[in-house]
N, C-alpha and C positions, 0 to 999 in steps of 0.2 A: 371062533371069532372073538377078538380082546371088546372090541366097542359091540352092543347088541342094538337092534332096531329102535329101543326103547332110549339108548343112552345118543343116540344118532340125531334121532328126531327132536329129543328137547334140547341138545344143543346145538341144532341148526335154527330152533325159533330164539335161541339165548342170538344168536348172530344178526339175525332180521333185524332192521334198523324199525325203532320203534320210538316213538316219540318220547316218553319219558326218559329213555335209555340212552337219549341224540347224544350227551358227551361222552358214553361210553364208547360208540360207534365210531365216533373222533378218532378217539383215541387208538380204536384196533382199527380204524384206517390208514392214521399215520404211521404204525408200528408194520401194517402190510406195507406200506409205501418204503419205509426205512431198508425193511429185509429187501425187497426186491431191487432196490439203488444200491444197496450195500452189495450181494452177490451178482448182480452185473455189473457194478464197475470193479469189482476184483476179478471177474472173470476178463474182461478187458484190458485192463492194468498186467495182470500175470499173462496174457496173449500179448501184446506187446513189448514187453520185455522179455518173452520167450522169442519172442521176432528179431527184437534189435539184437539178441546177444546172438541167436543163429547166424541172421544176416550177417550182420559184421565179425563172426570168426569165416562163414564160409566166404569172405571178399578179404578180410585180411590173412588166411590162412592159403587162400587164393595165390593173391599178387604177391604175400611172402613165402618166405618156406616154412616148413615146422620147425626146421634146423639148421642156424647158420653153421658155418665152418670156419675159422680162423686161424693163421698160423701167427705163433707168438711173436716171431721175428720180422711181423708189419704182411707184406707181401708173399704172397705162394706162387713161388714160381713152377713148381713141378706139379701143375696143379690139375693136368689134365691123369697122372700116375694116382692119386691125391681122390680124385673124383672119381676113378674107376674100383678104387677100394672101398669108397664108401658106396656104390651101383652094386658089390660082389654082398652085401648085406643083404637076407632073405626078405628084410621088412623095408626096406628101400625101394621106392617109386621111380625116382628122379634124384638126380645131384648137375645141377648148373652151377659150372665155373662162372663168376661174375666180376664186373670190376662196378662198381659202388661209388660216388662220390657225390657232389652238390656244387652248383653251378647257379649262374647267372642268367636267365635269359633275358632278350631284350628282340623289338621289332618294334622298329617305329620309335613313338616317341617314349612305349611300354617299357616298363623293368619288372621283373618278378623272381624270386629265388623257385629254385626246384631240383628234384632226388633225380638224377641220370644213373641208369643202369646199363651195361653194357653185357647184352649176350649174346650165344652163336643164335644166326636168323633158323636153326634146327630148333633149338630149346626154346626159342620165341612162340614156335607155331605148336609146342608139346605143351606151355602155359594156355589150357585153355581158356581160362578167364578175361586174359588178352583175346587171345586167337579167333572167338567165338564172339567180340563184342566189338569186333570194327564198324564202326558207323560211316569211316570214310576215308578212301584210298583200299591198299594192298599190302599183305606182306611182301605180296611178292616183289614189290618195290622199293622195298629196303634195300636192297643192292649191301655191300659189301663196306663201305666207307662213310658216303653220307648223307644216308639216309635216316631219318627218325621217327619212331612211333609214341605220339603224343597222346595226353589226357585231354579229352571233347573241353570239358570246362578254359583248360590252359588254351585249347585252339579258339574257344570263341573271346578269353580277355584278350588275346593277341588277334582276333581277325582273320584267322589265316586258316586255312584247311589243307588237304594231303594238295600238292602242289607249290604248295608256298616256300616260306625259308624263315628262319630262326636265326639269332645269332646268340652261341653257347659264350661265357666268361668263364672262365676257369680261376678259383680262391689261387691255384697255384702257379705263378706268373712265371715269365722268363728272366733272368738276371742279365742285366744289357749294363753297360758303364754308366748310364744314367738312373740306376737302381732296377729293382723290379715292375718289370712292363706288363702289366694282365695278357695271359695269354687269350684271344678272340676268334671264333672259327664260325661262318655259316656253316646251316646244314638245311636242309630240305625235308619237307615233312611228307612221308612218304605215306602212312598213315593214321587215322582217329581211331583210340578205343573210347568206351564209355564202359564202366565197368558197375556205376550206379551210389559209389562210395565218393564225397563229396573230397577228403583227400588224396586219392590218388587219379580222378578227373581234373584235377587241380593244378597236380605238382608235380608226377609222375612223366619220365621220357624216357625209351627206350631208344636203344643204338645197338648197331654192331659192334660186337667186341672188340676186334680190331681197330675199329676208332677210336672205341674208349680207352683202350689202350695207351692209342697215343693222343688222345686231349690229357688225359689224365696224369700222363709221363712214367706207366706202368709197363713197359715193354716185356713182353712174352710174360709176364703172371698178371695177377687175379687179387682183388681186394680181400676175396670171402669164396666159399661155395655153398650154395643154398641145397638143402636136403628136405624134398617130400616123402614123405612117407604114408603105407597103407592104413595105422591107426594112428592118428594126430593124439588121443588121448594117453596113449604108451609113450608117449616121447620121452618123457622124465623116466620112464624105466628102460628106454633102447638107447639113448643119450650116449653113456656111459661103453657100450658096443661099438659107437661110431669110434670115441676117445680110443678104444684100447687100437681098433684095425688102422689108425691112423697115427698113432706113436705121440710121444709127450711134448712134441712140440706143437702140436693142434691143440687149441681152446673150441669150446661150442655150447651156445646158446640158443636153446630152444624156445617156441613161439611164449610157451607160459611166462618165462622169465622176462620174455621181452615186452609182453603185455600185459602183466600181473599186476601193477596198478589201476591199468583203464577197467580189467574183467573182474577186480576184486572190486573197482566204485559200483562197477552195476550191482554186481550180486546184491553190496551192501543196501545200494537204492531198492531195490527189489525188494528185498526182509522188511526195510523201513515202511514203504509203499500198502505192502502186504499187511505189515500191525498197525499200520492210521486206518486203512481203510476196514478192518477186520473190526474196530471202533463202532464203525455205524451199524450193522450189525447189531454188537453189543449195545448200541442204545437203543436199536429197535426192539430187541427183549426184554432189557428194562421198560420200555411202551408198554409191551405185553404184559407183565410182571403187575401193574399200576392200572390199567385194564381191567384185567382180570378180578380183582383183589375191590374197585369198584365194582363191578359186573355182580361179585359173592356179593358184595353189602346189598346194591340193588335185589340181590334177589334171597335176600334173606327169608322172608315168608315163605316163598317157592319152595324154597330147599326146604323149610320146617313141614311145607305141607307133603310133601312129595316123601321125606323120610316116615309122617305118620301112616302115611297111604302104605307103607311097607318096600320101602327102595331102601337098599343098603348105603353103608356110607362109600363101598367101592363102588354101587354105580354111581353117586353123587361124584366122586373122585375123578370119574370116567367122563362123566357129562361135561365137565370143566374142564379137564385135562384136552377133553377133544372138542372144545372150543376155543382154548388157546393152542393151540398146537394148527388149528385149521388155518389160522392168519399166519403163521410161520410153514407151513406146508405151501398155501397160493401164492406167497409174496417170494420164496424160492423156486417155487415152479416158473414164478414170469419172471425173477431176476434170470435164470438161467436161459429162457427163450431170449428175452433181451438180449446181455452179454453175448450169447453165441451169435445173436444173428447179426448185432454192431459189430462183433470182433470180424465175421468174417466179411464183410461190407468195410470195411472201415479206410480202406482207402478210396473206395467209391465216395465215401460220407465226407471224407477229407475235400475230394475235388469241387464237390457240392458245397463246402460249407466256404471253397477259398474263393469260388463264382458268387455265392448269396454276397459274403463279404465284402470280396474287390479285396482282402488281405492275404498273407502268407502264413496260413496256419501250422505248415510244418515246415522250417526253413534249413534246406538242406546244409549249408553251412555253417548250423550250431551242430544238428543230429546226425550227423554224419551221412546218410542213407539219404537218396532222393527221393522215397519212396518210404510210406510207413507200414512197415510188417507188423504183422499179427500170426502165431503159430498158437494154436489151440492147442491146450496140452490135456489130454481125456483124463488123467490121473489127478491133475491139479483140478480142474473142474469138478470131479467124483469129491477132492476131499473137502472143497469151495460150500456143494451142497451140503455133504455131509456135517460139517461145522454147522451153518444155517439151521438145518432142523434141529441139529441137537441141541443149540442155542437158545431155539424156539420151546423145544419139549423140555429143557431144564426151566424155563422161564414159567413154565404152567405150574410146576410140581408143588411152589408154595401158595398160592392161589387155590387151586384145587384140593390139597389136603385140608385150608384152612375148611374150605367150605365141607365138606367132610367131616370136619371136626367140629363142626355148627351144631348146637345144641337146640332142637325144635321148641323145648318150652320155654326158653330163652329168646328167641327167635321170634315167638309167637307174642309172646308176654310185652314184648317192647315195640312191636308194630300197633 
């Protein structure tokens, strides 16, 4: 056993709040408080951004693909030959031909821009993300022409739900003798997803290919074809497999490419996040450090007397060491109950804090998500504490040695 009964006992009465000792108690109060706020709100902060970055790759990896497909010369028309070669790939899930473009809609007195996708009503209901988040209508009422499947958000600024009717503008107009006339088509909303990502509830409208075809003035080909795939994180090394099976006239762009700015600002948030808050911490064991280093002075005599009584200078080292170490041991122990039990409560806490309120404390339209995820990560946590104590145990080390290194007749002579 490294601490014995002897070195336990006097530095659990060195911790007992004692009257003459009251600013020393302060101070390893505040330094317990500091640890414990500092390793729960990093265990919180790194569960939330372990959330936002899962969430939003599985809702944008989702609704897009890992892998776009493009042919260099605009349009693919052979596109269904095209798409079965990319399907004949062992690591290949999925390949939808699509037609891609952007649009106007309007209803009523409404206007709003938005991304139309045009696929077969088969690969509509193989997207589970859609398929499994209808909040209102059918696929099976997509029919063939025109019918459309909208984002919840875009149904309620426009009023309208599965039943109603939209009218699409098209950026690419007809040429009439009196210049170029926007081309305008209703369509019928045949039904709602909700997918929980505040962009594609937003902006996001699906169609039948063959409509998009022809709003879009794409007859018989395809803007792009989207490729899923079994490991999203292989892309960048299967990428180059799609390129060779489909010859030099295909380009393709995979999810990282297309999103390597949004997932490089998190990460970088992240690190940032991670070293401000890893700070408090660090001032908490300077607390300890300044503590402690009182604590020796206070107890100058003690130690003189307890070294003549025959105590070495390692139990003296000990005594100390395991009374700073005990405020950086309980204030990790409760930072860590904390952080875990807010992280995983934390959208409960959200609803409750936006009721006490009456305000918006997570507002879907900055954070993308309607909904605030937290993903506890067991590894991150392990290294969370692990920092904390040893923060705490390097923070004793010169305190403790000092008093160790106290000289009793010196000690003596000056009290």
């Amino acid at each position: 056993m490294i601490f014995g009964l002897f070195e336990r006992m006097v530095a659990w009465r060195y911790l007992r709040s004692r009257r003459q000792e009251g600013f020393v108690n302060v101070i390893a109060g505040f330094s317990l408080l500091g640890i414990c706020l500092g390793v729960a709100t990093l265990i919180i902060v790194m569960s939330v951004m372990n959330g936002f970055r899962q969430e939003l790759l599985g809702r944008i990896l989702g609704v897009n693909g890992h892998l776009t497909v493009y042919s260099s010369g605009g349009t693919i028309k052979d596109f269904e030959t095209a798409a079965d070669k990319v399907r004949a790939l062992d690591f290949v899930i999925q390949a939808t031909p699509q037609v891609r473009g952007q649009a106007m809609v309007t209803a009523g007195q409404g206007a709003s821009g938005a991304v139309v996708r045009g696929i077969s009503l088969e690969e509509l209901r193989n997207r589970k993300i859609i398929a499994e988040n209808i909040v209102g209508g059918s696929l099976d009422e997509v029919g063939e022409k025109d019918g459309l499947v909208i984002g919840s958000r875009l149904a309620r600024a426009f009023n309208v739900g599965a039943g109603g009717s939209l009218k699409l503008v098209s950026p690419q107009g007809n040429t009439t003798m009196l210049g170029t006339v926007p081309r305008i088509k209703t369509y019928r909303v045949a039904a709602v997803f909700e997918v929980g990502m505040y962009e594609y509830d937003s902006s996001f409208i699906y169609m039948p290919l063959e409509a998009a075809q022809i709003f879009f003035q794409v007859p018989g080909a395809v803007t792009d074809i989207e490729v899923f795939v079994k490991d999203a994180d292989r892309m960048f090394l299967e990428r180059s497999r799609v390129r060779d099976a489909l010859g030099p006239t295909f380009v393709t762009q995979d999810w990282q490419q297309t999103n390597s700015s949004f997932f490089n600002a998190l990460q970088v948030e992240r690190n940032v996040m991670f070293l401000i808050l890893t700070l408090i911490i660090v001032v908490a064991a300077f607390n300890i450090i300044s503590g402690q280093i009182m604590l020796v002075k206070d107890k100058g005599r003690d130690i003189a007397i307890l070294r003549t009584m025959g105590a070495s200078r390692g139990m003296i080292m000990r005594i100390f060491l395991l009374s700073g170490a005990s405020i950086g041991f309980v204030g990790t122990f409760l930072g860590l109950v904390l952080g875990v039990a807010f992280a995983d409560n934390i959208q409960t806490i959200r609803e409750w804090l936006e009721g006490l309120l009456g305000a918006t404390v997570f507002d879907a339209e900055i954070y993308f998500l309607s909904q605030l995820p937290a993903v506890i990560d067991p590894m991150e946590v392990v290294s969370v504490v692990a920092m904390a104590l040893g923060l705490s145990l390097l923070a004793t080390l010169y305190p403790s040695w000092r008093a160790a290194r106290l000289d009793p007749v010196e000690a003596l002579r000056y009290e």
